[in-house]
BAVEX-184644 format. One line per 2 residues: number of its first residue (from 1); for each residue x, y negated, z of C-alpha. Coordinates in Angstrom, 3 decimals. Layout:
N
NUM> X,Y,Z; ... .
This chain:
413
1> 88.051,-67.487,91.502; 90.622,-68.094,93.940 .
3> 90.099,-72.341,95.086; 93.910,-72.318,95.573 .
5> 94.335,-72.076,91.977; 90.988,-73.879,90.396 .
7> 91.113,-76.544,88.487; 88.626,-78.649,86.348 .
9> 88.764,-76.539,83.754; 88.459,-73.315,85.223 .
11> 85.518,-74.487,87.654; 83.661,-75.969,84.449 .
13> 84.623,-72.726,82.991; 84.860,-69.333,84.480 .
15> 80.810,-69.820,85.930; 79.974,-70.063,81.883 .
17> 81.723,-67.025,80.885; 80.657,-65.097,83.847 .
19> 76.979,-65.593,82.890; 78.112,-64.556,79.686 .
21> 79.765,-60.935,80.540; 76.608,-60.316,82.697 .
23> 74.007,-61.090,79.984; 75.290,-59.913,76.938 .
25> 78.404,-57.689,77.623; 76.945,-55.365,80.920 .
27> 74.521,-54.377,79.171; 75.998,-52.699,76.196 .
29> 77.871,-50.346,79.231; 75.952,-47.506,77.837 .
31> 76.828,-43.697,77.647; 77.109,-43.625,73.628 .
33> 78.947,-47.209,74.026; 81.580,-45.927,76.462 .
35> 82.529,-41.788,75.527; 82.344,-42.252,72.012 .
37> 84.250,-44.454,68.972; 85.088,-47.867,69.871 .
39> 83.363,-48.617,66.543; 79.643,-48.050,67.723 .
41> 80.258,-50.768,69.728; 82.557,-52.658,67.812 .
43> 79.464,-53.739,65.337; 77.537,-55.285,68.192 .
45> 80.445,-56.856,69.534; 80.645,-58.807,66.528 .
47> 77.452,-60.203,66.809; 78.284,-61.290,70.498 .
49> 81.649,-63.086,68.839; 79.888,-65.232,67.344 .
51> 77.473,-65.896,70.604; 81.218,-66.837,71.875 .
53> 81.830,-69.236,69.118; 78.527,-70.824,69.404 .
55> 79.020,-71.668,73.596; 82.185,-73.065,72.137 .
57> 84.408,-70.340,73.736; 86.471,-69.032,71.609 .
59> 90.123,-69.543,71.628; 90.450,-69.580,74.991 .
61> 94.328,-68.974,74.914; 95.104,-71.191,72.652 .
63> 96.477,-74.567,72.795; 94.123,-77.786,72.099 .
65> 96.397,-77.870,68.454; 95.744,-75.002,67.463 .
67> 91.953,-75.354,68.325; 91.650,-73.923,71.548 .
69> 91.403,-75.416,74.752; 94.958,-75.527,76.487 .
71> 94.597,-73.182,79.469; 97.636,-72.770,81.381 .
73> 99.029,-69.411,81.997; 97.543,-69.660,85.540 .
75> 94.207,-70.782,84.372; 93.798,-68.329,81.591 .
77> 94.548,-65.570,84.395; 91.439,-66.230,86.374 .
79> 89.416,-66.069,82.761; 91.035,-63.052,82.392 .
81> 89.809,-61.781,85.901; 86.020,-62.370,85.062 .
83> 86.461,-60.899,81.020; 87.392,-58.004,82.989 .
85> 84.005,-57.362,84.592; 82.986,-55.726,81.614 .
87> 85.116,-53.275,79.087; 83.943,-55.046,76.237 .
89> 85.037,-58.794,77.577; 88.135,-59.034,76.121 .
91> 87.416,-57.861,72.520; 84.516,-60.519,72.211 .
93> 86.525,-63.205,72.902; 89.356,-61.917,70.811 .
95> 91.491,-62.091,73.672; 92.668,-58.283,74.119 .
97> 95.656,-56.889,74.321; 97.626,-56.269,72.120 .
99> 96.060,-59.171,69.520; 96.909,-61.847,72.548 .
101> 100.510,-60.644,72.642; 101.315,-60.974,69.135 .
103> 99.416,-64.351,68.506; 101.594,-65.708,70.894 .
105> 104.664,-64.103,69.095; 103.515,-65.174,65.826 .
107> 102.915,-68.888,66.811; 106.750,-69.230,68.616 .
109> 108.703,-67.247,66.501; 107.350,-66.505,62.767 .
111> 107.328,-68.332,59.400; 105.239,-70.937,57.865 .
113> 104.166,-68.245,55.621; 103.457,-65.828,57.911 .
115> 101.979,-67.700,60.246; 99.457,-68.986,57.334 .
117> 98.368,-65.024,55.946; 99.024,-63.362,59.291 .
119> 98.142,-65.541,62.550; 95.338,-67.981,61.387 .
121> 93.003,-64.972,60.425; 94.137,-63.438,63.683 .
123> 93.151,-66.369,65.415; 89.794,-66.584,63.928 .
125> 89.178,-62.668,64.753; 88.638,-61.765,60.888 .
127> 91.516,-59.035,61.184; 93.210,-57.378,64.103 .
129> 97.155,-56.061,64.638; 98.799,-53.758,66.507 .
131> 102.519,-53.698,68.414; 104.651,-50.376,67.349 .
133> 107.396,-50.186,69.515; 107.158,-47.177,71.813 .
135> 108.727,-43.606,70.397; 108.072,-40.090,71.683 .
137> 111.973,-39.283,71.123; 113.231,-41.610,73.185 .
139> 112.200,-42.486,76.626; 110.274,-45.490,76.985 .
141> 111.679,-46.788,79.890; 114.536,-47.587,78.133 .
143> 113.507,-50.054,75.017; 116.998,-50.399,73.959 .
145> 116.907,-46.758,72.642; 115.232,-46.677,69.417 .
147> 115.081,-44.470,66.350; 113.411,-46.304,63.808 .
149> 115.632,-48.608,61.866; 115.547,-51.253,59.185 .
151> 117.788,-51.666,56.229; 118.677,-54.816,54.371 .
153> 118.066,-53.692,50.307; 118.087,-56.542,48.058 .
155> 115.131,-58.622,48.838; 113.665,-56.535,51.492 .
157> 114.042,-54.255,54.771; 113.562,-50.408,54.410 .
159> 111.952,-49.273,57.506; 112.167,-45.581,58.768 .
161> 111.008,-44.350,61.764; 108.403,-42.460,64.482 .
163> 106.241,-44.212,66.859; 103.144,-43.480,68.933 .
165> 101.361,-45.583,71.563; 100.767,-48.224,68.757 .
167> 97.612,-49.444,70.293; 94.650,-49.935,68.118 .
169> 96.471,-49.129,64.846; 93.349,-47.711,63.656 .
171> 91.804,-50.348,60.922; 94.624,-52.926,61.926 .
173> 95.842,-55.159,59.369; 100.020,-55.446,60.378 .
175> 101.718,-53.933,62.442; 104.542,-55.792,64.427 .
177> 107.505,-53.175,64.362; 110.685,-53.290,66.912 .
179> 113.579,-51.748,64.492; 117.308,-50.704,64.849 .
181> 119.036,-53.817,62.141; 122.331,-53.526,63.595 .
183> 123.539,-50.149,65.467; 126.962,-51.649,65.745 .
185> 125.576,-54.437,67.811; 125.404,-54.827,71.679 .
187> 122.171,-52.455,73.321; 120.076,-55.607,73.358 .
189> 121.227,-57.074,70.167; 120.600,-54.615,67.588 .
191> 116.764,-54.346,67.474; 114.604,-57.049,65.160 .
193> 110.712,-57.096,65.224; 109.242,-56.829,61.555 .
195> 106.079,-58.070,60.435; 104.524,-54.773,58.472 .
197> 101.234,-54.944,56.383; 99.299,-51.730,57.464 .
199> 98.504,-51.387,53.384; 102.346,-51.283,52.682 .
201> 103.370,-47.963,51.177; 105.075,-45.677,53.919 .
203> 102.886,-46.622,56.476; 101.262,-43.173,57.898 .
205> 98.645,-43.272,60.598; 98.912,-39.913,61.414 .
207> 96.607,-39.525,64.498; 94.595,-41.163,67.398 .
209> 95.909,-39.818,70.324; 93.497,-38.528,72.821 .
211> 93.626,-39.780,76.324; 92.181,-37.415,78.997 .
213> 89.664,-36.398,75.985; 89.585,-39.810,75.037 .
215> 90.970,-40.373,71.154; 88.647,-42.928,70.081 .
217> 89.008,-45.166,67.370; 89.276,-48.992,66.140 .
219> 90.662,-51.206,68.618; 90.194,-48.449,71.290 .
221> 92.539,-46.090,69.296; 96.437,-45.134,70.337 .
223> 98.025,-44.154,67.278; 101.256,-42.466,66.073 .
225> 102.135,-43.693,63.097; 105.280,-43.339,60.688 .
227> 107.382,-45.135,58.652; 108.694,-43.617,55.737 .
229> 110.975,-45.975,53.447; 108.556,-48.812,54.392 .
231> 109.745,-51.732,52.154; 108.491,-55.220,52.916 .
233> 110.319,-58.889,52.434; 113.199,-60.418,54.464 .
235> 110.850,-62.438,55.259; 108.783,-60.931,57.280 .
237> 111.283,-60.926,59.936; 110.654,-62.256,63.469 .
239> 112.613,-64.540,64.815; 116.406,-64.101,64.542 .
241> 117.856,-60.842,63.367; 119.015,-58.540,67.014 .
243> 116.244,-60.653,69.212; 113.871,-58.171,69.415 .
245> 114.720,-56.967,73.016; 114.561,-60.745,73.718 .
247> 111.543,-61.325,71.826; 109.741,-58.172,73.164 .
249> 110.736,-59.442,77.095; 109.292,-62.884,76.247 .
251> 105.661,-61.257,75.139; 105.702,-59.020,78.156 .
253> 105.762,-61.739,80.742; 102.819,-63.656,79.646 .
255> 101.295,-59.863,78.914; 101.522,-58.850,82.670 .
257> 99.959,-61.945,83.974; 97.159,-60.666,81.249 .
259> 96.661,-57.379,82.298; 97.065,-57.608,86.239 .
261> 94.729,-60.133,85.756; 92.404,-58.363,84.108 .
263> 93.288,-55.143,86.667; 92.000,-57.589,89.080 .
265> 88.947,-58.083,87.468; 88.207,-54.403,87.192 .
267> 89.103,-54.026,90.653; 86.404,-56.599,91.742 .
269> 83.700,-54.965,89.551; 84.864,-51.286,91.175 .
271> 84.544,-52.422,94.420; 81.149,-54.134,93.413 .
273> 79.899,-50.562,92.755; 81.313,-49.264,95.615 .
275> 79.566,-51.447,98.453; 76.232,-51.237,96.543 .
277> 76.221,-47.547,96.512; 77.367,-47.619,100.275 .
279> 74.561,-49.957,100.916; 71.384,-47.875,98.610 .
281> 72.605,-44.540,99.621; 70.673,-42.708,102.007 .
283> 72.317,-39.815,103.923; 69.773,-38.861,105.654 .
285> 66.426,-40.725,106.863; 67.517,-44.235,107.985 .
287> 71.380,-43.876,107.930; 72.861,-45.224,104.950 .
289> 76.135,-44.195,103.159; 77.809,-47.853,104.075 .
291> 77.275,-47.013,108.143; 80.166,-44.285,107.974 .
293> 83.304,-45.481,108.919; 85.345,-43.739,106.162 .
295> 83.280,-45.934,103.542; 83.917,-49.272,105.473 .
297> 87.658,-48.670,106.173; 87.634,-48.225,102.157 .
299> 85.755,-51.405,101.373; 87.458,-53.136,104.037 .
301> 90.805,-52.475,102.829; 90.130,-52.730,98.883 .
303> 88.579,-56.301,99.570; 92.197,-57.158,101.702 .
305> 94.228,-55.953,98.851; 92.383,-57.133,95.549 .
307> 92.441,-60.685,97.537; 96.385,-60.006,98.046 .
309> 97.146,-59.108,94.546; 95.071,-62.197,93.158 .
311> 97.370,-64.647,95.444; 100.639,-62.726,94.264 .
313> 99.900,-62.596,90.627; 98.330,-66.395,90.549 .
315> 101.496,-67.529,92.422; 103.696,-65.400,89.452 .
317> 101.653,-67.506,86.772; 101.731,-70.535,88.171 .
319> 105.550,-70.143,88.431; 105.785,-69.118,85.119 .
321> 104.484,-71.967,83.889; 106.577,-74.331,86.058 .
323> 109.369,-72.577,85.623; 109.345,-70.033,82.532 .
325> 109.439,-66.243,82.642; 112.909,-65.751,82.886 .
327> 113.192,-67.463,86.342; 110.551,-65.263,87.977 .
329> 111.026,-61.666,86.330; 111.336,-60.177,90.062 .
331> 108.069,-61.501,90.965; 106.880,-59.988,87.509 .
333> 108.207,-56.405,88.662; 106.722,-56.840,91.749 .
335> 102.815,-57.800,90.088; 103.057,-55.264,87.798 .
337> 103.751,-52.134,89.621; 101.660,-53.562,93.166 .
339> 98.361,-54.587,91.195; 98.277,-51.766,88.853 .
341> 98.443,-49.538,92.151; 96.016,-51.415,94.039 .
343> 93.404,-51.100,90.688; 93.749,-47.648,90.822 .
345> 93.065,-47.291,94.783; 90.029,-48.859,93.986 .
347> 88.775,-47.158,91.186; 89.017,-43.898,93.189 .
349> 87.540,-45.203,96.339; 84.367,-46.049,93.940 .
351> 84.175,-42.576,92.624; 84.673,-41.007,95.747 .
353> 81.889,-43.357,97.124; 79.216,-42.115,94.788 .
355> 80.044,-38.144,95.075; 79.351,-36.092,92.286 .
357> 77.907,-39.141,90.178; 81.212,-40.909,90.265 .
359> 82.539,-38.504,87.934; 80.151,-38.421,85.283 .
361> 79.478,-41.013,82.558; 76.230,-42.085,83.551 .
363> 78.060,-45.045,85.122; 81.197,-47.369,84.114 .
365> 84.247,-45.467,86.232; 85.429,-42.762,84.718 .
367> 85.929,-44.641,81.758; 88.056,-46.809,84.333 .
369> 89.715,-44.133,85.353; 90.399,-42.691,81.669 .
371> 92.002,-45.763,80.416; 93.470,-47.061,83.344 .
373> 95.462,-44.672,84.834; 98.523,-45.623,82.363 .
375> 98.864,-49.090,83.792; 101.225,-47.338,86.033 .
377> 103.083,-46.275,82.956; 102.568,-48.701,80.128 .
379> 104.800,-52.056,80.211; 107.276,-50.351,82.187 .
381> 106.772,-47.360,84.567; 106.194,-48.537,88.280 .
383> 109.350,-46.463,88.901; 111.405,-49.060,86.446 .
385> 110.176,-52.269,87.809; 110.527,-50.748,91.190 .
387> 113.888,-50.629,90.984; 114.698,-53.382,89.381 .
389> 112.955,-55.185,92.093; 115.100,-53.332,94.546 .
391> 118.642,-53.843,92.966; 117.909,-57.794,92.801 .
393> 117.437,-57.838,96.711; 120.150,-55.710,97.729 .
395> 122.261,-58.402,95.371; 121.565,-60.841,97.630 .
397> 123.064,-58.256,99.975; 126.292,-57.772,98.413 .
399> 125.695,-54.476,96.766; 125.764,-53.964,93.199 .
401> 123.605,-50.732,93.024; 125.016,-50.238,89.291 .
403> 128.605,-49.848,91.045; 127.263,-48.249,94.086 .
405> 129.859,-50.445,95.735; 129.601,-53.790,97.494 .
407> 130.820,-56.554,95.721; 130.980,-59.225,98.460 .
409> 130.114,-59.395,102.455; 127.361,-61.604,102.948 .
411> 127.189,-63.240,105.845; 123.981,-65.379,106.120 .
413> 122.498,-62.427,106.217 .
């Protein structure tokens, strides 16, 4: 925990849930547990939910209304770091992706009614959702390009439409769906998000996708699903009618203090692994794997960087709540595309530190590297955010990089 950041609660805190991960989540980090179905696991982790509930834990994200105990953004990011220790950390507090998200969506923007079926049983971990945005027609770099569309018929919307990359589909129990409402609309106005029941007729889970092997199932699942003359109430819409770009930007920049957060926390435990295999590793009689240069120059510079990206994405938080989202979405680019690169440096610095053994499932990082290596893809590709980054400085330059032409001459430059 960084002391720049701490506060009461977090001190009182993040010690608690630390002992927590080590005792009963590290443990389950078995072979079976991590290559097969997320639902071997799934039935234990249940049992350690209520562990959670017990310590008086749960609900860590929520506000002290709705029962939880009003972290701030910033202070729910260094929980987030030390859930991340273990795979299993986020589930069993029923604080994973993309469940988080689309509490938070459901609680700003969604009915009474909705709120009552969809969010309090959410909230209390008795059913889980799933986000359905991404398409494989359409690039999805681009979220104002969309395929899938909802008609107004009487009563109801008529959804049609291909997605994949719906995260944990798979025994979900609604799906929040981004739809085309109004083609004649402005790019950013004419999507809505639609509250779908998974049970509704039309609604086709038609595979888990495999990652690198990897299809798995549950909450661990990616799915493609489709949406064939999927029919639910007017009601079920989110928010205003053509918000959904806004909607889906307001979830994201909460989401990315959540997952380079968490990217953080993985980080740690890599480099964890890495400096106690450099320090038990005998090369040869009396000269230990950790004495080699290479191996320090690795350790020394993952420790610099995961300490760099902590201050950068605390800073981004605690702006965010001062400030709102809106006001720091360069400083979200730059997080997401930074940490997510520095996570991955680290993860392969581990595996190269333990040789052969790195790459086989007898320990935790190739499951790392499985399931991690789209964080440079996922939220927007590092190549998007990049950019975007880029064009906001050279504003302040006087070039317009979407004219290609300056548009002033700056001269406090």
């Amino acid at each position: 925990m960084e002391p720049l950041f701490a506060t009461s609660q977090t001190e009182a805190l993040v010690p608690r849930i630390r002992e927590f991960v080590l005792t009963e989540l590290v443990p389950l980090e078995t072979t079976e547990h991590l290559t097969g179905n997320f639902s071997t696991v799934a039935r234990i982790l249940d049992q350690k939910r209520e562990l959670v509930r017990k310590a008086g834990l749960w609900g860590l994200q929520h506000s002290v209304g709705e029962g939880g105990l009003g972290l701030s953004l910033c202070e729910f990011g260094q929980v987030s770091e030390v859930l991340a220790w273990s795979p299993f950390g986020h589930y069993a507090f029923n604080c994973q992706a993309p469940d988080i998200g689309n509490m938070e969506l459901l609680h700003r923007h969604a009915s009474a009614i909705l709120r009552e079926h969809y969010l309090e049983p959410l909230k209390e971990g008795h059913i889980r959702s799933c986000f359905s945005m991404t398409e494989p027609e359409f690039a999805g770099s681009n979220p104002t390009r969309l395929g899938t569309t909802a008609e107004r018929d009487g009563d109801s919307w008529v959804i049609n439409g291909h997605k994949w990359f719906t995260s944990s589909a798979d025994g979900a129990a609604f799906a929040i769906v981004m739809a085309v409402t109004n083609p004649a609309a402005a790019p950013h106005r004419r999507a809505s998000m639609l509250l779908v029941p998974t049970d509704t007729p039309g609604f086709e889970l038609v595979r888990n996708i495999s990652i690198m092997g990897d299809p798995s199932d549950h909450w661990g699942s990616h799915a493609e699903v489709r949406y064939t003359d999927v029919r639910v109430p007017l009601g079920n819409l989110i928010g205003d009618e053509g918000a959904g770009f806004t909607l889906a930007q307001e979830r994201l920049g909460p989401g990315r203090i959540h997952h380079c957060m968490r990217w953080i926390g993985i980080s740690e435990r890599c480099l964890d692994l890495m400096c106690r295999r450099a320090a038990t590793r005998e090369l040869e009689e009396g000269v230990m794997l950790g004495e080699k240069q290479f191996v320090q120059g690795w350790i020394a510079e993952s420790r610099a960087q995961i300490d760099a990206a902590r201050l950068m994405v605390l800073r981004t938080a605690h702006n965010i709540d001062q400030r709102g989202a809106a006001a720091v979405r360069d400083q979200i680019s730059e997080i997401k595309f930074f940490v997510a690169d520095v996570m991955l440096t680290v993860i392969d610095r581990a595996i190269q530190t333990y040789g052969a053994m790195g790459i086989t499932d007898d320990i935790v990082l190739p499951w790392y590297y499985r399931h991690e290596r789209g964080a440079r893809i996922y939220d927007g590709a590092d190549e998007v955010h990049k950019t975007a980054l880029a064009r906001s400085i050279l504003k302040g330059y006087g070039l317009d990089t979407r004219k290609s032409k300056p548009i002033s001459n700056r001269r406090d430059a």
